[in-house]
C-alpha positions as CSV (number, residue, x, y, z in Angstrom):
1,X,51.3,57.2,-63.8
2,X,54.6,56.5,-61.8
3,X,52.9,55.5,-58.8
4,X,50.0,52.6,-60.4
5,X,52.7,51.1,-62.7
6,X,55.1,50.4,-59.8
7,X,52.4,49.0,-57.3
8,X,51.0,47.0,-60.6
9,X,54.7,45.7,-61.2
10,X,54.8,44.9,-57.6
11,X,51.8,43.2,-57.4
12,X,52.5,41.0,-61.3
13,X,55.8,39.6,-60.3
14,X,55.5,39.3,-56.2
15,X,54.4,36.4,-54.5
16,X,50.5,36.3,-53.8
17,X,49.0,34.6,-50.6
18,X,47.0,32.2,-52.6
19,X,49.6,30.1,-54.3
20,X,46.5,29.9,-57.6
21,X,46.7,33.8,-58.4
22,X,50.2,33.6,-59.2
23,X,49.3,30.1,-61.1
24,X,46.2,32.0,-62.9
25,X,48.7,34.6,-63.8
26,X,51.2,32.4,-65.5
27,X,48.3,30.5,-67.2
28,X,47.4,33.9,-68.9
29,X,50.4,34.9,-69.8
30,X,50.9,31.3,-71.6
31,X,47.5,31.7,-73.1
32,X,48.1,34.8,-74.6
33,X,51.6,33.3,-75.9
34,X,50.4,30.5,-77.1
35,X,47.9,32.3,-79.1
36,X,50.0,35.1,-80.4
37,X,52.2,32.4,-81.4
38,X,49.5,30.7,-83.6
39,X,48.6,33.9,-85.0
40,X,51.9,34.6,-86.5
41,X,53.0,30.7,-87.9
42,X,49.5,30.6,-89.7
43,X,50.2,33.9,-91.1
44,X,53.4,33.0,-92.2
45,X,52.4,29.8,-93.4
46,X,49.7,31.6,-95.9
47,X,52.5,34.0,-96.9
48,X,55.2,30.9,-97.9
49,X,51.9,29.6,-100.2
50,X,51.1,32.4,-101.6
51,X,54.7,33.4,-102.4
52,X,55.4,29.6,-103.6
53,X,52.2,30.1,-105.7
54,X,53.7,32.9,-107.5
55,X,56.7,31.4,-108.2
56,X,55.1,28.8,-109.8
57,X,52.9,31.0,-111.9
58,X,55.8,33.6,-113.2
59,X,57.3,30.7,-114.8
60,X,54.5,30.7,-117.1
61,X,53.3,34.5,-117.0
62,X,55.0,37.7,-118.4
63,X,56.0,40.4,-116.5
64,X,52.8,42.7,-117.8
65,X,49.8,42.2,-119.5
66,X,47.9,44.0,-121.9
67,X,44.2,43.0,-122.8
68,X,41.3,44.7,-124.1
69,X,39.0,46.5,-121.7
70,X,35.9,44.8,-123.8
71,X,35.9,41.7,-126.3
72,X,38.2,39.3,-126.3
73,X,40.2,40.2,-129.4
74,X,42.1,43.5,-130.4
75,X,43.6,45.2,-133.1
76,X,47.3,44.8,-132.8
77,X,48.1,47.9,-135.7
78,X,46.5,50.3,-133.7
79,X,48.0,53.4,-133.1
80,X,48.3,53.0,-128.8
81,X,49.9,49.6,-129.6
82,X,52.2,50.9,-132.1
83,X,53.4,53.5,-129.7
84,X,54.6,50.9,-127.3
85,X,57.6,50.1,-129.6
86,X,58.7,53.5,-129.6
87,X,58.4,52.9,-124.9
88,X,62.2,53.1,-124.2
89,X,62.2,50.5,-121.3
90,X,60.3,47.5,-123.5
91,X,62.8,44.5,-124.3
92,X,60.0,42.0,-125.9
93,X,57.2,42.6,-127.2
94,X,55.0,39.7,-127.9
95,X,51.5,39.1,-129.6
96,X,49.7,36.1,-128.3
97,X,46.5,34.8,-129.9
98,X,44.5,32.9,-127.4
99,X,41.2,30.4,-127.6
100,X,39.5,27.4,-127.1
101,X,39.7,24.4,-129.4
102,X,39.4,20.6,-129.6
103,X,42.4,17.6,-130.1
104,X,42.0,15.0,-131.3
105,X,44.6,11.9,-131.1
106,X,45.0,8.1,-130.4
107,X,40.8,8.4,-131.2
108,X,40.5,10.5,-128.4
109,X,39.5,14.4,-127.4
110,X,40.2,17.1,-125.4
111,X,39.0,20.7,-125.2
112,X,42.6,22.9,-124.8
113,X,43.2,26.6,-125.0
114,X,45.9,27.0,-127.9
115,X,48.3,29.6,-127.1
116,X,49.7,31.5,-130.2
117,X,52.9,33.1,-129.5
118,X,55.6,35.5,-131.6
119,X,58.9,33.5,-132.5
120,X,60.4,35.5,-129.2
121,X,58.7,33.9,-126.9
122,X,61.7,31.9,-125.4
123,X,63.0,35.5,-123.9
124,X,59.7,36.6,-122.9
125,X,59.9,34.0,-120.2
126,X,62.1,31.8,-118.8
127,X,60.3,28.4,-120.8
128,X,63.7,26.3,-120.7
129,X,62.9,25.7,-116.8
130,X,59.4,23.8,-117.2
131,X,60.0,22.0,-120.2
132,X,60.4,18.0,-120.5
133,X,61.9,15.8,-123.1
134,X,64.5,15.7,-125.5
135,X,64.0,17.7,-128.5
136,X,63.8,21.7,-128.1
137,X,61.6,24.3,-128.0
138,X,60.4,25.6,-131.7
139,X,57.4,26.6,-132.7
140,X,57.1,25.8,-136.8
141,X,59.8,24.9,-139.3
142,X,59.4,25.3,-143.0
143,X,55.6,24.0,-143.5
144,X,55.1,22.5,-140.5
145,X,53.7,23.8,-137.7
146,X,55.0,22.4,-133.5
147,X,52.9,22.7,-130.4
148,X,54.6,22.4,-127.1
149,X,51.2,20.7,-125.1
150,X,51.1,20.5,-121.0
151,X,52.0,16.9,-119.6
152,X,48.4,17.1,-118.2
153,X,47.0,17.5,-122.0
154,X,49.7,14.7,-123.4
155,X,48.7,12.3,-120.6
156,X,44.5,13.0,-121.5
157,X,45.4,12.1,-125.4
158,X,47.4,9.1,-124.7
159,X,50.8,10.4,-126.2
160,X,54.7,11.2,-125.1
161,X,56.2,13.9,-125.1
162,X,57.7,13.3,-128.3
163,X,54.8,11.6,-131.0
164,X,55.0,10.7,-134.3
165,X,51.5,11.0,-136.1
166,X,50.3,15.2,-135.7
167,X,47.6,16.4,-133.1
168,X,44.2,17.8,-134.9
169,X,43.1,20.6,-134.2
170,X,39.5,21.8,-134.6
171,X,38.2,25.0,-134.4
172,X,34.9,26.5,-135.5
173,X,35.1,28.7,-138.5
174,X,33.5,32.5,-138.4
175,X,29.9,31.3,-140.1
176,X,27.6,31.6,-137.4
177,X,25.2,28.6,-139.0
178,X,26.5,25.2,-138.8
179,X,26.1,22.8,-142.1
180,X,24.0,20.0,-140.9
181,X,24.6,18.1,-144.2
182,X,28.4,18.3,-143.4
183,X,29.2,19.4,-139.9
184,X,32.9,19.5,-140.9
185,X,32.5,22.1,-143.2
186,X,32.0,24.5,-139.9
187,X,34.6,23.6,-138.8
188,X,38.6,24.7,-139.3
189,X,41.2,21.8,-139.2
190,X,44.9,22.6,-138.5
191,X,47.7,19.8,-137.3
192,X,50.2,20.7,-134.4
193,X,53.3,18.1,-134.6
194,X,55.6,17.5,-131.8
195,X,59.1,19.5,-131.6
196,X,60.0,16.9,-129.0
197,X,59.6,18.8,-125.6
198,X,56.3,19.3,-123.5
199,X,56.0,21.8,-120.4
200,X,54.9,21.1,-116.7
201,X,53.9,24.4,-114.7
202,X,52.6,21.4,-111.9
203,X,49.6,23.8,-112.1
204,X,46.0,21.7,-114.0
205,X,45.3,25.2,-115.1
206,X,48.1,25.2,-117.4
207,X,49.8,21.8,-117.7
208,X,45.8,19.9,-118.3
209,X,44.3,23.1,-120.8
210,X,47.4,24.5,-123.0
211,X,49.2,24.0,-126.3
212,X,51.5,26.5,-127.1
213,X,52.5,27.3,-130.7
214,X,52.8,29.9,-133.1
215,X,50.9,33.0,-133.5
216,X,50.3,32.1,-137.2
217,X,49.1,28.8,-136.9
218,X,46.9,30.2,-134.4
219,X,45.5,33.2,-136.3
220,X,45.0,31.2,-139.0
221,X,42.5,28.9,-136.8
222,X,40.8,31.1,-135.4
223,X,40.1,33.4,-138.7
224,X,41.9,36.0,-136.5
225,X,44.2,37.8,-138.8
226,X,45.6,40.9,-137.5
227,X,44.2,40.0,-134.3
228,X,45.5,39.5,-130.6
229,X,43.8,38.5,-127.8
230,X,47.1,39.8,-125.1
231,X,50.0,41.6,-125.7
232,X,53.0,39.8,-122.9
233,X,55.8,42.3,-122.5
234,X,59.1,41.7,-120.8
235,X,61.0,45.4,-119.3
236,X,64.4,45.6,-119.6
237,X,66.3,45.9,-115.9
238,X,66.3,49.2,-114.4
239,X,62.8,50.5,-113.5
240,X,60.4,49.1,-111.5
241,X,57.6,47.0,-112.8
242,X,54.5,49.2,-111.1
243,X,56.3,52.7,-113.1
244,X,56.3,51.0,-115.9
245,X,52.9,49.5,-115.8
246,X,51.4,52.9,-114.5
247,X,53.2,54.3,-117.8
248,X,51.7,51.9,-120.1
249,X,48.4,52.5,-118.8
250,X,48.5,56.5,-119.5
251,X,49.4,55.8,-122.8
252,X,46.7,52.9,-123.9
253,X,44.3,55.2,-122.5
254,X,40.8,53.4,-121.4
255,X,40.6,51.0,-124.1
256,X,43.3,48.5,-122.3
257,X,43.9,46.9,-119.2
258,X,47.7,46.3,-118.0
259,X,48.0,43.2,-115.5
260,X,51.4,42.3,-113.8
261,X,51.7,38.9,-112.7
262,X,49.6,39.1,-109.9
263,X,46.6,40.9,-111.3
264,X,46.9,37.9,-114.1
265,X,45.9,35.4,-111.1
266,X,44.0,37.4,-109.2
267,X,41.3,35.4,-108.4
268,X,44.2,32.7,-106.8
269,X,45.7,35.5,-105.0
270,X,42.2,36.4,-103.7
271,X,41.2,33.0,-102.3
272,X,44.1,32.6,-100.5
273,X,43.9,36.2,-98.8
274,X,40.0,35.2,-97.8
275,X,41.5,32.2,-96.3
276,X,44.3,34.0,-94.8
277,X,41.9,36.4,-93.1
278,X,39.1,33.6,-91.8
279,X,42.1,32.0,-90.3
280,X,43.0,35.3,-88.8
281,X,39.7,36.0,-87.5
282,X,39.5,32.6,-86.0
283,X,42.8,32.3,-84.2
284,X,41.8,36.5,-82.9
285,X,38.6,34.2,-81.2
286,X,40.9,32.0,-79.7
287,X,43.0,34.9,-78.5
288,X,39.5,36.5,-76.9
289,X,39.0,33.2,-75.2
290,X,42.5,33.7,-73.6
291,X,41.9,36.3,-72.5
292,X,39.8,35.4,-69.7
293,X,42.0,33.7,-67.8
294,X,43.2,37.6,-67.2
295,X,40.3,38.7,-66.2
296,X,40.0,35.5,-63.7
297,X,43.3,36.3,-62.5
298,X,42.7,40.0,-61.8
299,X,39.0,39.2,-60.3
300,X,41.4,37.1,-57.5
301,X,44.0,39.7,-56.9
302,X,41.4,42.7,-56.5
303,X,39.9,40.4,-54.0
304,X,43.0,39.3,-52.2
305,X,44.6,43.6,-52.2
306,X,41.0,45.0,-51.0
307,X,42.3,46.1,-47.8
308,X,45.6,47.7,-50.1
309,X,43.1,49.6,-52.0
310,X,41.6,50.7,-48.7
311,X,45.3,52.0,-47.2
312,X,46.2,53.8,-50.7
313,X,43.1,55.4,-50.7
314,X,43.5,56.5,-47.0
315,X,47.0,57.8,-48.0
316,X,45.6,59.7,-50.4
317,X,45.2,57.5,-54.0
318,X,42.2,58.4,-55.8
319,X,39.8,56.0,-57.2
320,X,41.6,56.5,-60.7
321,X,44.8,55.8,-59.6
322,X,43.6,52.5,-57.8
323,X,42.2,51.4,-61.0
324,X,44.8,52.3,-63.5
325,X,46.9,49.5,-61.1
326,X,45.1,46.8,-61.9
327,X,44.2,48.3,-65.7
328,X,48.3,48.2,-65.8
329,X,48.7,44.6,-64.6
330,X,45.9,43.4,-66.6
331,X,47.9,45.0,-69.7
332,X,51.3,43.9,-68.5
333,X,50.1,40.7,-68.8
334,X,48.8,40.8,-71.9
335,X,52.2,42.5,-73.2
336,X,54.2,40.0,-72.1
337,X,52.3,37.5,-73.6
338,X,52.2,39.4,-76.8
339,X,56.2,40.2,-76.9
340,X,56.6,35.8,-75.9
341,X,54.3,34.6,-78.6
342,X,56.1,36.6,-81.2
343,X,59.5,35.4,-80.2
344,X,58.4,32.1,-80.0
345,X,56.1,31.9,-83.5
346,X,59.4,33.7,-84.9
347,X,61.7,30.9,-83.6
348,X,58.9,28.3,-84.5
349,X,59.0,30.0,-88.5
350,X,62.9,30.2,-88.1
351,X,63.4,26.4,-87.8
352,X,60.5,25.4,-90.0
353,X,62.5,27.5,-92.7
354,X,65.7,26.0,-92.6
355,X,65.1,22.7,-91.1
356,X,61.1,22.1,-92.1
357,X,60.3,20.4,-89.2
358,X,56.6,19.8,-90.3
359,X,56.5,17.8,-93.8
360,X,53.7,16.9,-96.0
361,X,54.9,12.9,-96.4
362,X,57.7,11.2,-95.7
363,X,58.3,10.4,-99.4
364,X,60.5,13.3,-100.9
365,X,59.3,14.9,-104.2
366,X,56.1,13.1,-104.0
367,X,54.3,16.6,-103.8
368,X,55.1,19.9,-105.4
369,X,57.3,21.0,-101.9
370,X,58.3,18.3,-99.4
371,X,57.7,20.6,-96.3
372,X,55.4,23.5,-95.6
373,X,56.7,27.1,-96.3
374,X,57.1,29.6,-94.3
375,X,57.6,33.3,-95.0
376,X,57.6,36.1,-92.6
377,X,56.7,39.4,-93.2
378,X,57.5,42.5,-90.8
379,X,53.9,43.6,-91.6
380,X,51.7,41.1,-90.5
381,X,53.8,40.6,-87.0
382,X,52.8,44.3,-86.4
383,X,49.4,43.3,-87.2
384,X,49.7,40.5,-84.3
385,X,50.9,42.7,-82.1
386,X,48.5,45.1,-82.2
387,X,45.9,42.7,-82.0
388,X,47.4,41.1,-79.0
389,X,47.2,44.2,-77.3
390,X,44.2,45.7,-78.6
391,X,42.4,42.8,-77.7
392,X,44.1,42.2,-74.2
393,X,43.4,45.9,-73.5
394,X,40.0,45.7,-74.0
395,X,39.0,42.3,-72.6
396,X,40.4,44.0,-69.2
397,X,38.6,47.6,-69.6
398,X,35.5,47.0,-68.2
399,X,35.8,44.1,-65.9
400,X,38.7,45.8,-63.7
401,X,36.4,49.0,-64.2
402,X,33.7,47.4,-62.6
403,X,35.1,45.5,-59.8
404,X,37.5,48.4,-58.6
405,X,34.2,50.6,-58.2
406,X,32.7,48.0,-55.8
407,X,35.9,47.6,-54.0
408,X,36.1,51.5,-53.8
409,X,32.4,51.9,-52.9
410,X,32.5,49.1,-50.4
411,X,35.2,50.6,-48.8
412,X,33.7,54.2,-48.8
413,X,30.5,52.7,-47.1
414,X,32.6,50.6,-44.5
């Protein structure tokens, strides 16, 4: 393979007779660049959402996850729950009752998700970093009972973060016939007041839907005693999250699901890898399209090095080594491009990271990040490059294979 790769190197990076094969072959080269380069900033560009995504969400979510398998509620004295306090590598364990129910305030409503939670809550997660307002974070004193409500659900009711008369709270009790005579009867009636502070995730699924308060007010509600919908745990440093998970689901057994924090927003991580992969499959198009301008520059050199081919076959070059020439320069080509585009989408990421270049307004803090984010991973620039080269090998396969058997059959009949 010696002898192709040298003529082929010969022939990529020599002058040409025709000035336009050696401009044909730049214009590939750039092509491919170009494209290679696009491939890996739109990657990385899905990658700094998706990893700016989680941050947002595991401000809100716990490490792991336990729900029931079917229903909505389970039994929190069950025997596989009751063994997880005896799991060496727990540090909180924390019983969250979770539904739907309707505030009313200021004459006006809102269906919210109330979001009962054990007193330790606070070191479950980190809930000091999203909240707003003066007061602090409690959950009941003495007889009354505090809900910490989203912005998004404060701003639908009309009220501050910090309001004097209570929040209503209706809920529909267990009888499965309502009391036309008195609808109210069917219905349970609780008040959350305000411990001062309110929470912003800067996600509607939370901040415009959620109330959180304590696990008795909310069992209480709901008719629920004894009763969880989720059980959030926070490990204690040391082992990793997946061992630990894996471990928890041995012991539940089938009855329980275990979600980390990505499996709790699946469906957003799923989305986002769907559009991550039309994008891919798109850009890979546009990398085909490139393509061609190597096959347009090969199709003028095998023209212009017809009588070469005729002297290396009279010297003794077979018709495989005459085609593995220009199979080589076709893929030289397409290598170079490959190994440019990645430097070039690298540098491209590199300044958008530190200096971020490209910017979503000129108005700072106006959106949740000022510029677009960019994470690299060593994973998805092999995935370009293989690509690049897959594709570039194979848009040159059969064209070069075909026009090297005329030349070689042309020249066997002359």
């Amino acid at each position: 393979m010696a002898f192709p790769f040298y003529i082929a190197k010969r022939y990529l990076f020599s002058k040409k007779s025709h000035a336009a094969i050696n401009i044909i072959s730049g214009v590939s080269v750039c092509g491919v660049a170009i494209a290679t380069a696009a491939l890996v900033c739109i990657l990385s560009v899905f990658n700094g959402f998706q990893d700016m995504v989680a941050g947002l969400f595991t401000a809100f979510d716990a490490e792991l996850k336990i729900v029931p398998t079917e229903g909505k509620y389970m039994n929190v004295d069950s025997e596989q729950l009751q063994n997880l306090h005896k799991y060496p590598f727990i540090a909180v364990y924390t019983e969250v009752v979770e539904d739907n129910a309707l505030l009313m305030a200021n004459n006006r409503q809102v269906m919210a998700t109330i979001m009962g939670v054990d007193d330790n809550f606070e070191s479950l997660i980190d809930i000091k970093d999203i909240l707003h307002g003066d007061g602090i974070f409690e959950l009941h004193a003495d007889v009354l009972d505090y809900g910490v409500s989203g912005i998004g659900v404060l701003q639908q009711l009309g009220l501050p973060v910090e309001y004097l008369q209570p929040i209503q709270v209706y809920a529909p009790t267990g009888d499965e016939h309502i009391d036309m005579a008195d609808p109210s009867e069917s219905f349970n009636l609780e008040e959350l007041y305000s411990p001062g502070v309110g929470f912003e995730v800067r996600q509607n699924k939370y901040d415009g839907h959620y109330v959180i308060t304590n696990i008795g007010f909310a069992r209480r509600l709901f008719e629920k005693e004894g009763k969880a919908t989720a059980i959030e745990l926070k490990l204690k440093p040391g082992k990793s999250i997946s061992s630990v998970k894996s471990d928890i689901t041995t012991m539940l057994g089938e009855g329980y699901r275990v979600m980390d924090r990505y499996e709790q927003q699946e469906s957003t991580f799923q989305i986002m890898e769907i559009e991550k992969l039309i994008s891919y499959i798109f850009l890979t198009f546009i990398l085909v399209v490139a393509c061609f301008n190597i096959i347009g520059s090969l199709s003028m050199l095998i023209i212009e090095k017809k009588e070469d081919a005729v002297t290396l076959s009279n010297l003794g070059a077979d018709n495989r080594q005459i085609r593995s020439i220009f199979m080589l320069e076709g893929r030289m080509i397409a290598l170079i491009g490959a190994v440019a585009g990645i430097v070039i989408g690298l540098t491209l990421c590199l300044v958008q990271q530190h200096f971020g270049v490209i910017r979503f307004g000129n108005q700072e803090g106006a959106y949740i990040i000022d510029a677009y984010p960019v994470s690299v991973r060593a994973l998805d620039i092999l995935l370009v490059f293989l690509t690049v080269i897959a594709v570039g090998f194979l848009s040159v396969w059969y064209p070069v294979r075909s026009m090297t058997n005329d030349v070689v059959e042309e020249n066997r009949l002359t």
